[in-house]
Kinemage of the C-alpha trace (Angstrom):
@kinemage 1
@onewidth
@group {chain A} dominant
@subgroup {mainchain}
@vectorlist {calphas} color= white
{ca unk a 1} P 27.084 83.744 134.790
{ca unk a 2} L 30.800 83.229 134.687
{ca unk a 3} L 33.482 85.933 134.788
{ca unk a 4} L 35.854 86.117 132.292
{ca unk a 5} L 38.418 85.479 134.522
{ca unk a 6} L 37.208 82.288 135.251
{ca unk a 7} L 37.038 81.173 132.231
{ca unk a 8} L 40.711 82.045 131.723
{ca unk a 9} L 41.467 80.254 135.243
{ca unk a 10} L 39.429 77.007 133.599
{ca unk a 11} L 41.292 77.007 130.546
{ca unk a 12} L 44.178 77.289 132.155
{ca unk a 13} L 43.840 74.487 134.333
{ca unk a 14} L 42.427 72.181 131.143
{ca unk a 15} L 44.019 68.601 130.651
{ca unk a 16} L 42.987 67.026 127.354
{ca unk a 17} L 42.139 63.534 128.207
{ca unk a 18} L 43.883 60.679 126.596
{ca unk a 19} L 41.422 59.905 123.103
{ca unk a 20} L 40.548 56.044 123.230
{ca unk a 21} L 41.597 54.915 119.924
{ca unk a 22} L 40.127 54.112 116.487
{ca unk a 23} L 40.173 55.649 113.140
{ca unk a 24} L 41.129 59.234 113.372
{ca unk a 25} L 44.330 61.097 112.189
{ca unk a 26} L 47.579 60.265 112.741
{ca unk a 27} L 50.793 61.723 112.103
{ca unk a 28} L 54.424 59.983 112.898
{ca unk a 29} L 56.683 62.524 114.324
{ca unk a 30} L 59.778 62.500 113.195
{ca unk a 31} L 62.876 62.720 115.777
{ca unk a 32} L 65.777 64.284 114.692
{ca unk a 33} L 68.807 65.235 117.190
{ca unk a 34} L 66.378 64.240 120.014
{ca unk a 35} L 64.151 67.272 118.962
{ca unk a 36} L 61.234 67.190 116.808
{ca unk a 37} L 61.360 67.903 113.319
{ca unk a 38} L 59.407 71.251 112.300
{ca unk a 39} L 57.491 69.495 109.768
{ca unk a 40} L 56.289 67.265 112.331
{ca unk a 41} L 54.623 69.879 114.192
{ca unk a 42} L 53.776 71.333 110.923
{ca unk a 43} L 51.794 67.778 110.230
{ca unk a 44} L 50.332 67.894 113.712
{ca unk a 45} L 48.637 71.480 112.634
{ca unk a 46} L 47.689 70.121 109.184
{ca unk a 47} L 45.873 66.957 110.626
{ca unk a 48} L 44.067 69.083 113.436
{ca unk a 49} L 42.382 70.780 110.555
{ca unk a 50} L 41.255 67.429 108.732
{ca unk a 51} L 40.295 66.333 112.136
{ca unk a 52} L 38.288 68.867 112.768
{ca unk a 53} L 36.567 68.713 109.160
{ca unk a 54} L 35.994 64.599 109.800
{ca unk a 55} L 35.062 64.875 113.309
{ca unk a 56} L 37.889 62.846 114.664
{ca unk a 57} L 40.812 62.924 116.780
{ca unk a 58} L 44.453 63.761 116.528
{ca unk a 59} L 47.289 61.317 117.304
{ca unk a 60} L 50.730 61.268 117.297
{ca unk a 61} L 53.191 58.343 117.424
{ca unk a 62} L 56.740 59.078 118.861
{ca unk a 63} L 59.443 56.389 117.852
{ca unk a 64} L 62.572 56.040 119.575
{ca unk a 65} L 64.651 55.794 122.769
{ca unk a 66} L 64.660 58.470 125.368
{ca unk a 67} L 61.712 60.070 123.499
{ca unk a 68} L 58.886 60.661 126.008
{ca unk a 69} L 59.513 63.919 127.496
{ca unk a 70} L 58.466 65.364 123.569
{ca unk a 71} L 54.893 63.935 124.045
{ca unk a 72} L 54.561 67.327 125.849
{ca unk a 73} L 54.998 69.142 122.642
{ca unk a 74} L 52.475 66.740 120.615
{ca unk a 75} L 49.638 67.740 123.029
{ca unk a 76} L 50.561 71.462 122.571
{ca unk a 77} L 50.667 71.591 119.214
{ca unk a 78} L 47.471 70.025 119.080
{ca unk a 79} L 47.390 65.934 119.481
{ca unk a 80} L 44.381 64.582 121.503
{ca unk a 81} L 46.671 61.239 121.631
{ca unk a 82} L 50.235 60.460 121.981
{ca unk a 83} L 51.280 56.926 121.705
{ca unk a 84} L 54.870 56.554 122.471
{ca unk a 85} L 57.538 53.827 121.475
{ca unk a 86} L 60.438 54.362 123.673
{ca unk a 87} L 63.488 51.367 123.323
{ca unk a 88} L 66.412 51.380 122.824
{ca unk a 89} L 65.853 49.245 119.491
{ca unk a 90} L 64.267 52.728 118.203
{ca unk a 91} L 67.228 54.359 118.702
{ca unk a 92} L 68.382 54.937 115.159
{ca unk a 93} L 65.894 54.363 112.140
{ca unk a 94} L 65.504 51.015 111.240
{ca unk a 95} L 63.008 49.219 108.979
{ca unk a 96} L 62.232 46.134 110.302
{ca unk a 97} L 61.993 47.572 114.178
{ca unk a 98} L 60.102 50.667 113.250
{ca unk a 99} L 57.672 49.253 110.949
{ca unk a 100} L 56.995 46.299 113.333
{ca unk a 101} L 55.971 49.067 115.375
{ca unk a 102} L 53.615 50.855 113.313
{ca unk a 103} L 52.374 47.910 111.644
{ca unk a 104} L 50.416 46.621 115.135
{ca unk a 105} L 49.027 49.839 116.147
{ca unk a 106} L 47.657 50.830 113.044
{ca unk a 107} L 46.396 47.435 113.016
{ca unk a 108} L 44.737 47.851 116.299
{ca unk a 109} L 43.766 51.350 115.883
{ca unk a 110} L 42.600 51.174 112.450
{ca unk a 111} L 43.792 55.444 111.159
{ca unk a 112} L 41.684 56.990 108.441
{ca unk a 113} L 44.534 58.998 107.384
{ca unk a 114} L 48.267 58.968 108.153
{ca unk a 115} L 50.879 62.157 107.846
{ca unk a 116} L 54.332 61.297 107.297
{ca unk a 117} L 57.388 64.123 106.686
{ca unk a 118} L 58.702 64.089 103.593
{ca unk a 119} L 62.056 63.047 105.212
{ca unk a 120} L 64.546 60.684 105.041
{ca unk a 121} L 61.872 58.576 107.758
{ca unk a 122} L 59.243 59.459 105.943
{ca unk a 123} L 60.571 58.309 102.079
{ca unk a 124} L 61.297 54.721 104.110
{ca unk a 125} L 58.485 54.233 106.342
{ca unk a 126} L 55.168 55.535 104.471
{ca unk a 127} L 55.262 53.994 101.309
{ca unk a 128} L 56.329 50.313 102.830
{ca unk a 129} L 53.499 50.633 105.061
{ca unk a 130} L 50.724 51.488 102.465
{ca unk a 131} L 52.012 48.294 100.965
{ca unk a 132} L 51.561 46.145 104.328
{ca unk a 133} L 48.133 48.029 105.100
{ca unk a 134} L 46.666 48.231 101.717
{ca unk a 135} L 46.384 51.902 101.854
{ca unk a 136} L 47.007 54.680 99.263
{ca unk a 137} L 50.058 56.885 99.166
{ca unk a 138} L 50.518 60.761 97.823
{ca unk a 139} L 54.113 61.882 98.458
{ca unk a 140} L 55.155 65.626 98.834
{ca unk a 141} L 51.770 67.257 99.252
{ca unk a 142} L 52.298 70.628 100.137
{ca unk a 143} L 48.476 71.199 100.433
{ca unk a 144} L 45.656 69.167 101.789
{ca unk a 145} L 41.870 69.083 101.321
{ca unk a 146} L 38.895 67.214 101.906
{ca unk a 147} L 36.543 65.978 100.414
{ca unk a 148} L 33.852 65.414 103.322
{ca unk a 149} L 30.928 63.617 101.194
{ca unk a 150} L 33.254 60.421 100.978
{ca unk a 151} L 35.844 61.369 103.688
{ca unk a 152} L 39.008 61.581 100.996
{ca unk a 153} L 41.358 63.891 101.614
{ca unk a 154} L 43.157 65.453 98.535
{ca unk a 155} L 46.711 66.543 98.265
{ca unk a 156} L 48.457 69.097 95.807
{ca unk a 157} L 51.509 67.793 94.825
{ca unk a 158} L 53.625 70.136 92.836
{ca unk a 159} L 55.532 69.111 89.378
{ca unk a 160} L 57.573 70.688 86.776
{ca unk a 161} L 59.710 73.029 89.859
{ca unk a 162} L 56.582 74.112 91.581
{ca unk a 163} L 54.995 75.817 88.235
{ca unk a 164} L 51.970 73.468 88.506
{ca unk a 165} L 50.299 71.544 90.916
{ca unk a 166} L 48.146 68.290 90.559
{ca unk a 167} L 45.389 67.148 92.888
{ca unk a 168} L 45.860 63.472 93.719
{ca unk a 169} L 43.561 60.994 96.322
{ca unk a 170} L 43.413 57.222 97.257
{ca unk a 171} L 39.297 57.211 97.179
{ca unk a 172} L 38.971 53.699 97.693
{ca unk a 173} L 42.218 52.917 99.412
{ca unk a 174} L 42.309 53.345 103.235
{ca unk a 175} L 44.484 54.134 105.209
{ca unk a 176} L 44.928 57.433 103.366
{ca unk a 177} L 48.550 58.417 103.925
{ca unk a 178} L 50.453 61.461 102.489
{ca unk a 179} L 54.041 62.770 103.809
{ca unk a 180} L 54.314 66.692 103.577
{ca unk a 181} L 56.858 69.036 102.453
{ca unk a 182} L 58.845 70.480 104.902
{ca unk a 183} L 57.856 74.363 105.292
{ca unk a 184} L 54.552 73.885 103.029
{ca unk a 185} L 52.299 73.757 106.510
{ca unk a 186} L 52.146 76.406 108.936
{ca unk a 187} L 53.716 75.709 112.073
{ca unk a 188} L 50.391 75.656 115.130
{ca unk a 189} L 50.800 77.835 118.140
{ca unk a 190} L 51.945 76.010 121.487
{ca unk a 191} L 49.285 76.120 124.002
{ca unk a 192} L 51.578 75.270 127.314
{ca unk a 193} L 48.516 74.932 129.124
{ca unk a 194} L 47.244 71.962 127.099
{ca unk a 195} L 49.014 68.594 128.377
{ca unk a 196} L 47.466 64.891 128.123
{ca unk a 197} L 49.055 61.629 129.145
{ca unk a 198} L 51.312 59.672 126.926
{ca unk a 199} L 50.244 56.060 126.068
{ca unk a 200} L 53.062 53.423 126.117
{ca unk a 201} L 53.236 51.213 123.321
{ca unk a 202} L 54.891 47.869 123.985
{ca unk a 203} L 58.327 47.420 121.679
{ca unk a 204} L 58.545 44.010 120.840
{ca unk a 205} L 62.773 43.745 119.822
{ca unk a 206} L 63.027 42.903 116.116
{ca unk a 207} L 66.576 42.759 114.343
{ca unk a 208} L 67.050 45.402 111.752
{ca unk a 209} L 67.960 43.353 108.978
{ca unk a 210} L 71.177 47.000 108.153
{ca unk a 211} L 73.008 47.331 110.926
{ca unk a 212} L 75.577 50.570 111.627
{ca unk a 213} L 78.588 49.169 112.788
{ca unk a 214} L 80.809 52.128 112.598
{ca unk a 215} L 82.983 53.940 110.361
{ca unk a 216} L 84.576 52.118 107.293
{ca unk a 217} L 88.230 52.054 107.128
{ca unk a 218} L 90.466 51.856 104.190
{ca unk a 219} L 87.546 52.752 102.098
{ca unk a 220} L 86.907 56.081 100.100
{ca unk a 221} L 83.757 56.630 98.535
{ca unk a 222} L 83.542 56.907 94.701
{ca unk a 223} L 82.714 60.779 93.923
{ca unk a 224} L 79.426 62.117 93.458
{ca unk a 225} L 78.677 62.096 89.449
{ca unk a 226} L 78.398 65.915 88.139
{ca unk a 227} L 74.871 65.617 87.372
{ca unk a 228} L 73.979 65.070 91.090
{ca unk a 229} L 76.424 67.473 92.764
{ca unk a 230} L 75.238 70.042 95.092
{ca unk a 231} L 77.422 72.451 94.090
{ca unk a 232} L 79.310 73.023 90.677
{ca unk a 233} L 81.621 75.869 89.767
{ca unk a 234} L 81.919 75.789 86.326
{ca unk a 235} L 84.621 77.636 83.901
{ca unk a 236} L 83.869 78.878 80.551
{ca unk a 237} L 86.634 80.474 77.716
{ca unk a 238} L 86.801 84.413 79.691
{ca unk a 239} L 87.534 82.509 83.193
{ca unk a 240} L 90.924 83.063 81.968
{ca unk a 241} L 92.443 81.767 85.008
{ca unk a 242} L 91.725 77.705 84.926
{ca unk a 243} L 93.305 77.360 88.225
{ca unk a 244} L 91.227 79.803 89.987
{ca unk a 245} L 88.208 78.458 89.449
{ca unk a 246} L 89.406 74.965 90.598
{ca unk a 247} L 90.659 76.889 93.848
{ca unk a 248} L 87.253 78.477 93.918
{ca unk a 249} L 85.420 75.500 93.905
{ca unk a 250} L 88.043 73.504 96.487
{ca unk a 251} L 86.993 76.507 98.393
{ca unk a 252} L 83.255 76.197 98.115
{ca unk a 253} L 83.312 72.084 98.686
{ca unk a 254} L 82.063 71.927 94.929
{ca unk a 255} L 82.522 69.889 91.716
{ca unk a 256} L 84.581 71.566 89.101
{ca unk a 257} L 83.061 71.732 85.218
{ca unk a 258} L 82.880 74.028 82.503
{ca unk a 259} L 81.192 74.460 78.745
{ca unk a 260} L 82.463 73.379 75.791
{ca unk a 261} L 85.398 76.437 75.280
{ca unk a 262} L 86.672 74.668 78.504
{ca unk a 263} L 86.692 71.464 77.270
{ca unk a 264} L 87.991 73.007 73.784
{ca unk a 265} L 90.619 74.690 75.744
{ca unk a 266} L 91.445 71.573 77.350
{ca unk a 267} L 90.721 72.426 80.832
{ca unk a 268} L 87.892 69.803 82.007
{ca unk a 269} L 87.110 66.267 80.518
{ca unk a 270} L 84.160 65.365 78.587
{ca unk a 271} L 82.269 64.100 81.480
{ca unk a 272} L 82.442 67.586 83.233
{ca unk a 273} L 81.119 69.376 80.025
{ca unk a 274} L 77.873 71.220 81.126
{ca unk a 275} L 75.566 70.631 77.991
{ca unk a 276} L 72.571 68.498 76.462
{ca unk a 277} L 75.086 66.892 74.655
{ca unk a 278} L 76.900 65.943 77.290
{ca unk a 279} L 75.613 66.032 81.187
{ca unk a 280} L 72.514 67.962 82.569
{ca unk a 281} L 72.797 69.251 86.514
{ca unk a 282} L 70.674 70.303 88.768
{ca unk a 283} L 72.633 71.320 91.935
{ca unk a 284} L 71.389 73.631 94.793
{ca unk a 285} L 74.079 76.401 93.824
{ca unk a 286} L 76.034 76.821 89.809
{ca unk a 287} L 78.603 79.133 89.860
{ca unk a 288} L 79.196 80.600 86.190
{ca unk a 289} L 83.177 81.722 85.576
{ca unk a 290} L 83.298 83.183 82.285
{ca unk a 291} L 80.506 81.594 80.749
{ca unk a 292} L 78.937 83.113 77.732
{ca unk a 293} L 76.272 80.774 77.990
{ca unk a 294} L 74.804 79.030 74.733
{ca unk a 295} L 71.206 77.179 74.476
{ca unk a 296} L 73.195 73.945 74.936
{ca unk a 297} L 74.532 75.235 77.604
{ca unk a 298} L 71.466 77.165 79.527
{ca unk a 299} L 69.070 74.151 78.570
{ca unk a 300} L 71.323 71.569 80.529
{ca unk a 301} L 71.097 74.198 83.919
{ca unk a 302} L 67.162 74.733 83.333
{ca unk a 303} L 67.223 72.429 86.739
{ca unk a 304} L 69.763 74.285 88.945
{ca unk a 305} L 68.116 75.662 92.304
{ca unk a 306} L 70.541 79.042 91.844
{ca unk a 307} L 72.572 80.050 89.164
{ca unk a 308} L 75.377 82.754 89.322
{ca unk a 309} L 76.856 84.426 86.606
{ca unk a 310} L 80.394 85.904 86.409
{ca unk a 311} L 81.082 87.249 82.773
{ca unk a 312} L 82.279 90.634 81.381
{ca unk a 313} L 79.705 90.721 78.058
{ca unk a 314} L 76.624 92.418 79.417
{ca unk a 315} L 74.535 90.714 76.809
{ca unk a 316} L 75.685 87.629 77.983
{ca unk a 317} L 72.539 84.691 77.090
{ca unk a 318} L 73.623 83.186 80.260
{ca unk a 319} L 72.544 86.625 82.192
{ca unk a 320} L 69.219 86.134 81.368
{ca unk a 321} L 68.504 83.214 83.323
{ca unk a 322} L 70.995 83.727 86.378
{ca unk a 323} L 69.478 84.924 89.675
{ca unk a 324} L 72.439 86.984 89.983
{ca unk a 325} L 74.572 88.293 87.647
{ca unk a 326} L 77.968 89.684 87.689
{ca unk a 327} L 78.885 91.762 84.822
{ca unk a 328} L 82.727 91.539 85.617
{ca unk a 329} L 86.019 89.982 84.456
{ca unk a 330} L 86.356 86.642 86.289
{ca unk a 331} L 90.075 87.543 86.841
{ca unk a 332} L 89.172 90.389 89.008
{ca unk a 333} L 86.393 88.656 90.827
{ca unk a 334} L 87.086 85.176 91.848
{ca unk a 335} L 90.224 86.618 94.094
{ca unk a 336} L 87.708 88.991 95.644
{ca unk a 337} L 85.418 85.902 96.634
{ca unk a 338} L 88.375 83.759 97.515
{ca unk a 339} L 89.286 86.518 100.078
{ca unk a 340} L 86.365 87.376 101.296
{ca unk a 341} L 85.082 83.299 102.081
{ca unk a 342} L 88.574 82.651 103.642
{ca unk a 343} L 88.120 85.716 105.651
């Protein structure tokens, strides 16, 4: 009988051995900085679960130049199979090269399901090849089942924010792929003791029909409309200090708006009034100066990712749908925050 410590010694020493090819799960790591992307080891631990469920293998496919050495960290995380594309055509994402690519392996290896990030790679690459492949596409799952009577894996996609969820599949459509959230799927654990060899996939040069040719000169990009800024401060009647809040938001890299007293008071334009009547936002941060905050107003923020409120009147309307409120006169605060960013 064997000893426990040779068991350890044997796992130690294990090699997982190159899987042949066919069917299975595959997920296309995504290469950012010439690191992995979390979500693509976050993939690799979802499709090791649906793997395991359909009795297939894991495998990975690593696009780019200079990529190789991460195949190490595909077999850790859990691939049985690491096909790797390394050219110097793959340096930077490019349609036509990349999905030339993909296109002849999945041909040749025929995947069940595919796992895309639901990245900048993955928004180009997955849907374009469920076209060529005749496969079925759910985007942004941030959960995955299976149904193992017919083999189709379900994904929860959420809608309205996140308050709901709806269960979509491709039952008839194969490939099945799906590209993930980013964070929705834990990350797997590392086994540095698991290693396999890297299969080289021959790059056939195709001409990305975008090139990067470098900067642009003598150009300046039109601005980012309001309703799709990342950022907005936005000034309502007890700001009191117009210029402030413009320095605030220079500050803070931001789009300047305000409400309707600001527009009233003639401090923004019409097409920086926050309102249903005039243009809805939804940026990652809204920054509130003096804002008493109407329905008009609120409805046309219902979208923002954080909202702060600056406004002296502790029964504010706008208060009760910030995440954090300030119960304050603007003129006092926004020096405070000026000082303390440019600290």
């Amino acid at each position: 009988m064997e000893s426990y410590l040779d068991l350890l010694m044997a796992q130690q020493g294990e090699v997982t051995i190159e899987a042949a090819g066919g069917g299975g799960v595959w997920v296309v790591a995504d290469v950012q900085d010439g690191s992995l992307a979390p979500v693509t080891l976050e993939a690799i631990g979802a499709a090791r679960l649906l793997a395991d469920s359909l009795g297939a293998y894991v495998y990975a496919v690593l696009l780019g130049d200079g990529v190789g050495d991460l195949a190490a960290v595909l077999f850790q995380a859990g691939a049985d199979g690491v096909r790797v594309a390394d050219h110097p055509a793959l340096a930077r994402l490019g349609l036509e090269p990349y999905l030339a690519v993909l296109a002849d392996l999945f041909a040749a290896e025929q995947p069940e399901v595919v796992l895309f990030g639901a990245t900048e790679q993955g928004a180009e690459l997955a849907p374009r090849m469920a076209q060529r492949t005749g496969g079925g596409l759910v985007e942004h799952v941030v959960a995955l089942d299976l149904d193992e009577s017919t083999r189709t894996v379900r994904g929860a996609v959420p809608i309205y924010g996140g308050e709901y969820f709806e269960v979509v599949a491709c039952p008839e459509a194969r490939p099945q792929f799906f590209t993930v959230e980013p964070g929705a799927f834990s990350s797997p654990y590392l086994d540095k003791f698991r290693k396999g060899e890297p299969t080289p996939v021959a790059v056939e040069p195709v001409e990305a029909a975008v090139r990067v040719l470098g900067p642009a000169e003598g150009f300046t990009p039109p601005p980012v409309p309001l309703a799709r800024a990342p950022v907005i401060v936005a000034a309502g009647r007890q700001a009191g200090d117009f210029a402030l809040v413009e320095e605030l938001a220079a500050a803070l890299g931001a789009q300047v708006a305000g409400d309707r007293g600001a527009w009233d008071a003639g401090w923004v334009e019409a097409a920086q009034v926050v309102d249903v009547r005039g243009v809805e936002v939804a940026p990652e941060v809204y920054l509130a100066v003096g804002i008493r905050g109407d329905t008009f107003h609120n409805a046309a923020i219902e979208g923002a990712r954080y909202i702060v409120a600056i406004h002296p009147d502790p029964d504010a309307p706008l208060f009760e749908v910030a995440d954090l409120c300030v119960e304050a006169d603007p003129r006092a605060v926004v020096p405070l925050l000026l000082k303390a960013y440019q600290a």
